[in-house]
ZADO-1210 file (C-alpha; in nm, 4 decimals, padded with zeros to 6 digits):
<atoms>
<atom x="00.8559" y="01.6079" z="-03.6896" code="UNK" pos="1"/>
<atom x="00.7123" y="01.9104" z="-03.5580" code="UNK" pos="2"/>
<atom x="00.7999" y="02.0841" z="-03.2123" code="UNK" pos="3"/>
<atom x="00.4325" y="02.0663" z="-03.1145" code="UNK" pos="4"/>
<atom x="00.4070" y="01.6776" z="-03.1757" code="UNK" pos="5"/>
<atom x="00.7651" y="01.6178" z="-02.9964" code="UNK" pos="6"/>
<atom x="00.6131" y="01.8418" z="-02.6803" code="UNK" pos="7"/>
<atom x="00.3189" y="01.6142" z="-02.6716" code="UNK" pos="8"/>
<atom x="00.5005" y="01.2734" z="-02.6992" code="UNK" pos="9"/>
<atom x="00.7723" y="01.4178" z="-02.3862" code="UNK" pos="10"/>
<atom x="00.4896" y="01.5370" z="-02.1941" code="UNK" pos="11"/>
<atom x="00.2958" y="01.1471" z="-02.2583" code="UNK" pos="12"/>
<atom x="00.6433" y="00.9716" z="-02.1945" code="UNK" pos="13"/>
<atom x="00.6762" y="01.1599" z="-01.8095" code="UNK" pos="14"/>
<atom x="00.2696" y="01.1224" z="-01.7420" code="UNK" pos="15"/>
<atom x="00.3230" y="00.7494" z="-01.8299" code="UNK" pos="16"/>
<atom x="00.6462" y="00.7327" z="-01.5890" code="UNK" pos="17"/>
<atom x="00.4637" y="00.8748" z="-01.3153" code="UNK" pos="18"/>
<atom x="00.1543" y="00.6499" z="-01.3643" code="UNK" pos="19"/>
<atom x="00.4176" y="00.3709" z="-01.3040" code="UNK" pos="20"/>
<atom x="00.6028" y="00.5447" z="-01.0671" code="UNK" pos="21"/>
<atom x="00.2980" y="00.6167" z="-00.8596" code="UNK" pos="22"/>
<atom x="00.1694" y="00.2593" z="-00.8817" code="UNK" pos="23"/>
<atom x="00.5144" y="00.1222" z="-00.7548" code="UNK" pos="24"/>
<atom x="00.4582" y="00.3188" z="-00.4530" code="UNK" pos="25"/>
<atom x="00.1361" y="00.2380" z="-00.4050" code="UNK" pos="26"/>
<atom x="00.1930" y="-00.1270" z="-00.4254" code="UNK" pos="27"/>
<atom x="00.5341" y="-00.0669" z="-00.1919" code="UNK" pos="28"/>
<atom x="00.3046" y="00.1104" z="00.0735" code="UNK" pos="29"/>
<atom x="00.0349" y="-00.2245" z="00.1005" code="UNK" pos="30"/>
<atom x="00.3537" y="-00.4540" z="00.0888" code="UNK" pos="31"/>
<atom x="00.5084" y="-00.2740" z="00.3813" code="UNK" pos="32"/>
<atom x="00.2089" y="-00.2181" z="00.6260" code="UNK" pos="33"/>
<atom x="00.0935" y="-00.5882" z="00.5393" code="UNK" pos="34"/>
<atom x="00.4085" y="-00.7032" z="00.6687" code="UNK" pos="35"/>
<atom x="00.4139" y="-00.5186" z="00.9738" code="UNK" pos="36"/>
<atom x="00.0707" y="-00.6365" z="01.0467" code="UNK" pos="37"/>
<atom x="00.2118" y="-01.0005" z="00.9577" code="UNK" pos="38"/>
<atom x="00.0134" y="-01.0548" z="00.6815" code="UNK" pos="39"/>
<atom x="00.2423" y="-01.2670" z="00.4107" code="UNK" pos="40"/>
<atom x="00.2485" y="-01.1272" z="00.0609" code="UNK" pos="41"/>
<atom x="00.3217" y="-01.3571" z="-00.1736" code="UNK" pos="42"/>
<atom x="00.3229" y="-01.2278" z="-00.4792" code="UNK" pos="43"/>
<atom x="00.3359" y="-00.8091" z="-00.5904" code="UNK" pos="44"/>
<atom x="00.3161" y="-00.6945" z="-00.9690" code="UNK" pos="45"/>
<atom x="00.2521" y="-00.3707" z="-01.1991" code="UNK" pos="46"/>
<atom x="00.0036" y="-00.5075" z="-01.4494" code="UNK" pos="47"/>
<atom x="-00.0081" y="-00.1404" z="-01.6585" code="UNK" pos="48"/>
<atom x="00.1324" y="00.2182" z="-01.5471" code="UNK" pos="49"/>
<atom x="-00.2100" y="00.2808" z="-01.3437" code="UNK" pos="50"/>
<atom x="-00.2642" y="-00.0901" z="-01.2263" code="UNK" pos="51"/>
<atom x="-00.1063" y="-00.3204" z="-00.9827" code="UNK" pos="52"/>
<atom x="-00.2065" y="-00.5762" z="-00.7320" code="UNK" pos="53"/>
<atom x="-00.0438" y="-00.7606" z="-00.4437" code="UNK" pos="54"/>
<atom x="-00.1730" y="-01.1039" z="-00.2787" code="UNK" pos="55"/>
<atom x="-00.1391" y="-01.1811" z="00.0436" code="UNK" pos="56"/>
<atom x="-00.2097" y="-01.4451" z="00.3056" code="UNK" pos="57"/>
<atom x="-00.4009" y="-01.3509" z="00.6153" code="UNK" pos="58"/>
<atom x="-00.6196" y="-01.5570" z="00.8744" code="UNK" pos="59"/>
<atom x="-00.9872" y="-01.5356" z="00.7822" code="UNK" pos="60"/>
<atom x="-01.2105" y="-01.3224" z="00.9551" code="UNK" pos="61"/>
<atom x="-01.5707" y="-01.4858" z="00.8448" code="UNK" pos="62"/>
<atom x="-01.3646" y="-01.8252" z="00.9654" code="UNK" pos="63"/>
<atom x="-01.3239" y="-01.6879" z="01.2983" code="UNK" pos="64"/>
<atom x="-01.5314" y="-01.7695" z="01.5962" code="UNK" pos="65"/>
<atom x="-01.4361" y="-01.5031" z="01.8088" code="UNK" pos="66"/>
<atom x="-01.5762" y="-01.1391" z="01.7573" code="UNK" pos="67"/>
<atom x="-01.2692" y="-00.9906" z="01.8832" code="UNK" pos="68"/>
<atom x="-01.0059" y="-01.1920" z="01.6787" code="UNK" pos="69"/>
<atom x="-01.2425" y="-01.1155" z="01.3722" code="UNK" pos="70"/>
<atom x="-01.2378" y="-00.7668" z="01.4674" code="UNK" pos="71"/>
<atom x="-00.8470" y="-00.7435" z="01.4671" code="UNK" pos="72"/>
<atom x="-00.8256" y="-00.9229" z="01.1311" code="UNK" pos="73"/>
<atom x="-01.0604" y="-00.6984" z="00.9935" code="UNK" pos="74"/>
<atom x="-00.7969" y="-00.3970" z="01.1072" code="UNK" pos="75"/>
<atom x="-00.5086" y="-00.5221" z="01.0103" code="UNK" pos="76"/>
<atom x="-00.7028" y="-00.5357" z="00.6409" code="UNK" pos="77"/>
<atom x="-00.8421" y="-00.1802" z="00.6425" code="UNK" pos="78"/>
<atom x="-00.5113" y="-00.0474" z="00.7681" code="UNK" pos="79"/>
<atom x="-00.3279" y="-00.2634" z="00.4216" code="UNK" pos="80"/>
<atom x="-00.6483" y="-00.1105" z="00.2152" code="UNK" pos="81"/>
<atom x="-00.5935" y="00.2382" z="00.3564" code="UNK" pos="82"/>
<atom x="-00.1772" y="00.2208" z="00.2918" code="UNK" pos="83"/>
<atom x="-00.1661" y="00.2783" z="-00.0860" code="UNK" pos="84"/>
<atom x="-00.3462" y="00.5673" z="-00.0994" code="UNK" pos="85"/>
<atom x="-00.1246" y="00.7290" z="00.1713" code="UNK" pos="86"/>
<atom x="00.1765" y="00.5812" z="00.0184" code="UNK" pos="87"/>
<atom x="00.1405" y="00.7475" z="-00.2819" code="UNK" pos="88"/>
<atom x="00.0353" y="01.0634" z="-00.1374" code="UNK" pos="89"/>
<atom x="00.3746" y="01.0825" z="00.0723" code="UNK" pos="90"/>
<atom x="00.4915" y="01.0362" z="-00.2721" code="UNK" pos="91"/>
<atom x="00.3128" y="01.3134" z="-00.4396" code="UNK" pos="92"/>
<atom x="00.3746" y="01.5752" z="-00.1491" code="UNK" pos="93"/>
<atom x="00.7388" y="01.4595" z="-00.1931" code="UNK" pos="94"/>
<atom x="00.8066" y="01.5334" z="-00.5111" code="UNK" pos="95"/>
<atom x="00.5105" y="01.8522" z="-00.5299" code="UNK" pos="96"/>
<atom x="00.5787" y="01.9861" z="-00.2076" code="UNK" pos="97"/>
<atom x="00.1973" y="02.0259" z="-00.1432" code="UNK" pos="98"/>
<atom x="-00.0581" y="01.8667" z="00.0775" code="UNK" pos="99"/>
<atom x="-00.3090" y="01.9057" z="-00.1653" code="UNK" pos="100"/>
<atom x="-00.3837" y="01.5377" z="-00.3501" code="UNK" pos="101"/>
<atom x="-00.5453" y="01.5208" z="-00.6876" code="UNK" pos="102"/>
<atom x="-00.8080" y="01.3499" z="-00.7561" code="UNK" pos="103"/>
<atom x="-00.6536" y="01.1257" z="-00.9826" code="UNK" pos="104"/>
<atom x="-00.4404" y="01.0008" z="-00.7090" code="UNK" pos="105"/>
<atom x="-00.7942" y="00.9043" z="-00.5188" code="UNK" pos="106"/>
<atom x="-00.9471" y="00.7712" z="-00.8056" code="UNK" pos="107"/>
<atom x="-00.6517" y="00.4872" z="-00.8426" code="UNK" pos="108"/>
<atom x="-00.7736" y="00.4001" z="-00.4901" code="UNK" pos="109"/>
<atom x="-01.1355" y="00.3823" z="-00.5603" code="UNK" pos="110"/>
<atom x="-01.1406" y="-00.0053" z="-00.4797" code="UNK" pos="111"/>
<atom x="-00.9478" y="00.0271" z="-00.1723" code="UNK" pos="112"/>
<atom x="-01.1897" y="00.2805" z="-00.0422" code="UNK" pos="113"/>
<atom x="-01.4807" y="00.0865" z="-00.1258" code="UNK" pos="114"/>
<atom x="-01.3690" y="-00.2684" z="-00.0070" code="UNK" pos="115"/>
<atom x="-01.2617" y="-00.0848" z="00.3875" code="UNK" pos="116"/>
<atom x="-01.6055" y="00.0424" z="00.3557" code="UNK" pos="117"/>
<atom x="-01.7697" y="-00.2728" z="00.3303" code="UNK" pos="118"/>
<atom x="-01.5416" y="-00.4418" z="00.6012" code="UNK" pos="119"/>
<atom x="-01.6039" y="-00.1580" z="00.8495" code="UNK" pos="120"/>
<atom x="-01.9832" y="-00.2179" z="00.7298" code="UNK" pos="121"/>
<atom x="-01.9661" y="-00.5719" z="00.7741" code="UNK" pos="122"/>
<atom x="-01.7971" y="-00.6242" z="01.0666" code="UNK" pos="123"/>
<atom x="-01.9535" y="-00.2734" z="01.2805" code="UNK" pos="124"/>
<atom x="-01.6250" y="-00.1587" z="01.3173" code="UNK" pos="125"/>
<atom x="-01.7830" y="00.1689" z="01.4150" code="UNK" pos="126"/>
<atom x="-02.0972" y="00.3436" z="01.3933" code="UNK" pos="127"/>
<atom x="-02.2142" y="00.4794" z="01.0119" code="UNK" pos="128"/>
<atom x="-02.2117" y="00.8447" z="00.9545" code="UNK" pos="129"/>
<atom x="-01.9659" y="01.0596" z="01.1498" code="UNK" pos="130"/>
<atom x="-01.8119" y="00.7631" z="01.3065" code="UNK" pos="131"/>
<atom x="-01.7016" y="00.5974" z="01.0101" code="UNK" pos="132"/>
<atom x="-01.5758" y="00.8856" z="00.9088" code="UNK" pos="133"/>
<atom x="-01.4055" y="00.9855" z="01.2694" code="UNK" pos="134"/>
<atom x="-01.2674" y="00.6550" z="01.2528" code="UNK" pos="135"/>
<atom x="-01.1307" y="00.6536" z="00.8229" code="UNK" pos="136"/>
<atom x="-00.9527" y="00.9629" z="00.9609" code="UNK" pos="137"/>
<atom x="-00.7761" y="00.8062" z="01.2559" code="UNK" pos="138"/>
<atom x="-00.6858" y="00.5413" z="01.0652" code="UNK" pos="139"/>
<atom x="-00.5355" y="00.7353" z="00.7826" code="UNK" pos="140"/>
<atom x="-00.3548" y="00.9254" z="01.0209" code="UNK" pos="141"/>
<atom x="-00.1734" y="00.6167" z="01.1954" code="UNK" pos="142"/>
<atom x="-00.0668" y="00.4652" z="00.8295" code="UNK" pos="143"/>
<atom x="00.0660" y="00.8023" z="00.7440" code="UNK" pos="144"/>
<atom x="00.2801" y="00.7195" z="01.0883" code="UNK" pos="145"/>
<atom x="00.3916" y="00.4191" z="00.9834" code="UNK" pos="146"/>
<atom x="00.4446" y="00.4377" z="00.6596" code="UNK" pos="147"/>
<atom x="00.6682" y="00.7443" z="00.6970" code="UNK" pos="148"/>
<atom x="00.8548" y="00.5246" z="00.9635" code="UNK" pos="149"/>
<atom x="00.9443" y="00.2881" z="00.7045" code="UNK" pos="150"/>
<atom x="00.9549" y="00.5399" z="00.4356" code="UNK" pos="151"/>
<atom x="01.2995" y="00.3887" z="00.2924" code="UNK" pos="152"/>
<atom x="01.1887" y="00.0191" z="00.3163" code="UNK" pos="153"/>
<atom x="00.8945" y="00.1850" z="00.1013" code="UNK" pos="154"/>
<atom x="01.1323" y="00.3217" z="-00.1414" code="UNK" pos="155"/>
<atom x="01.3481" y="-00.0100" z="-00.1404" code="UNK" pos="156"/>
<atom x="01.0038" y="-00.2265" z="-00.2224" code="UNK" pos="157"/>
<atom x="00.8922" y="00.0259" z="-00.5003" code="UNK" pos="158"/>
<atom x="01.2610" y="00.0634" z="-00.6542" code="UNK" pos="159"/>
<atom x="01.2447" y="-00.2906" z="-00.6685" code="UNK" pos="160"/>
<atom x="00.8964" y="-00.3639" z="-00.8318" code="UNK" pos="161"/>
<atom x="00.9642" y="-00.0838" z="-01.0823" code="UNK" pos="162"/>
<atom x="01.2847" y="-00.2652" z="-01.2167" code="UNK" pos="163"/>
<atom x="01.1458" y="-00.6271" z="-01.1616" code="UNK" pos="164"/>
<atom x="00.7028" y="-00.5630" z="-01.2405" code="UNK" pos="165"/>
<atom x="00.6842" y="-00.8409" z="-01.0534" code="UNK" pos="166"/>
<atom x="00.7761" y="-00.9732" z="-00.7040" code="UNK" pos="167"/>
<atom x="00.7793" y="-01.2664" z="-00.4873" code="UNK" pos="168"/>
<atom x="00.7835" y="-01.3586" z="-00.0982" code="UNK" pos="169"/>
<atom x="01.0893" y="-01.4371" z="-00.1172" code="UNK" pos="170"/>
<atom x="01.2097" y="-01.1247" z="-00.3453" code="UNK" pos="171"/>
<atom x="01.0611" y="-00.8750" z="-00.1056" code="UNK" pos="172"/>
<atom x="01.1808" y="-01.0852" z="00.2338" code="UNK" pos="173"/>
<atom x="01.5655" y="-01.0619" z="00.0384" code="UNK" pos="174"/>
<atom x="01.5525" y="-00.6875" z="-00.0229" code="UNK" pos="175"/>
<atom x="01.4355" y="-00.5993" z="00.3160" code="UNK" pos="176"/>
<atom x="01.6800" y="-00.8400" z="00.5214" code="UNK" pos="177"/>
<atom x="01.9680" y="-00.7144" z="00.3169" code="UNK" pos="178"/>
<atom x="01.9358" y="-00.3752" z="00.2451" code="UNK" pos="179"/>
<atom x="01.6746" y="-00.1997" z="00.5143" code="UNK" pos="180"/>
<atom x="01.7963" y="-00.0029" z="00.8033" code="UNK" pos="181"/>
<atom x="01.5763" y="-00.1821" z="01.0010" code="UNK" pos="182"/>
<atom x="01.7118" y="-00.5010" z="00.9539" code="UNK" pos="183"/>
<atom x="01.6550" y="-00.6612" z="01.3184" code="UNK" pos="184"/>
<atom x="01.2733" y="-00.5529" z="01.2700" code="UNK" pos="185"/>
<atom x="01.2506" y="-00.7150" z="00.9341" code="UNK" pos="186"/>
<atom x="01.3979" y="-01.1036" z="01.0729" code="UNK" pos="187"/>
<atom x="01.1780" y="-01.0988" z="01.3252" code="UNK" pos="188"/>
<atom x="00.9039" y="-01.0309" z="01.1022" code="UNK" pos="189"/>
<atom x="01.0261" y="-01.3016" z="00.8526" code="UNK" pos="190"/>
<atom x="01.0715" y="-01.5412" z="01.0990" code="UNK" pos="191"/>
<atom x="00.7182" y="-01.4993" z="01.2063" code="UNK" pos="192"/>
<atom x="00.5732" y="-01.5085" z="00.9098" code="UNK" pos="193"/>
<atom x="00.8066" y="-01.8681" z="00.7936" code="UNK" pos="194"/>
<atom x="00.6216" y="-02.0574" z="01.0924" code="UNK" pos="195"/>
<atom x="00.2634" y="-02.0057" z="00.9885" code="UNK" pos="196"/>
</atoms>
């Protein structure tokens, strides 16, 4: 085999661990803010180095009477939308010391984007135009907060998926509980979460 062709398969073999890297984080950063905004995940999985998906159990905003409740709901959910994107971009300014996000990075988060647009649509979260926008950048700002609060449960979560692929409730509540340094935080939110 040829130097050239042994380049290209190295240089394939780290693109394809950072897909999956990158993914694992991005899943880990959903998981986390969707448990601080006590929304249950139940179950977490990389499908392929570029795609993963997490389910998770949350009240029902087009159930709910009350405009206010709704309004809350609706959030919670474009705060768990918003949290993969930043998750990975802690990530990538981590590891590439640089502020400066590719557009590859966006593109993975292409559904998130859209689906926070339509609930901030849907629900007139704020006014279109420079409103949304005011308001996308406020809330990116206080996930980037959060997320780099928890930055290690982050790291636990996406250690985790990337040896398991797949994870549970229970998986996640077990790796948090036992290993986070924010243990007391992490009951409380468990215990919360065990009565609904």
């Amino acid at each position: 085999m040829n130097k050239r062709v042994q380049t290209n398969r190295i240089v394939q073999t780290i693109v394809a661990d950072y897909d999956i890297l990158s993914t694992a984080y991005h899943e880990s950063a959903h998981i986390v803010i969707s448990l601080i905004n006590c929304f249950k995940v139940c179950i977490a999985k990389i499908n392929s180095p570029k795609s993963g998906e997490i389910e998770y159990d949350r009240p029902d905003p087009y159930l709910e009477k009350s405009r206010r409740i709704q309004k809350k709901i609706v959030k919670k959910e474009i705060e768990v939308k918003f949290a993969g994107f930043i998750g990975e971009s802690i990530l990538y300014e981590n590891l590439h010391l640089t502020k400066s996000v590719p557009r590859s990075i966006k593109n993975g988060a292409f559904y998130d984007f859209k689906e926070s647009s339509r609930l901030i649509r849907d629900f007139s979260i704020s006014a279109p135009g420079k409103k949304t926008f005011s308001y996308k950048r406020n809330v990116k700002k206080k996930i980037k907060k959060k997320l780099l609060t928890y930055w290690r449960d982050v790291v636990l979560i996406a250690n985790l998926l990337l040896k398991k692929n797949n994870l549970t409730y229970k998986s996640i509540k077990n790796c948090l509980i036992k290993f986070s340094s924010k243990k007391t935080f992490w009951k409380r939110i468990f215990l919360f979460l065990d009565k609904r």
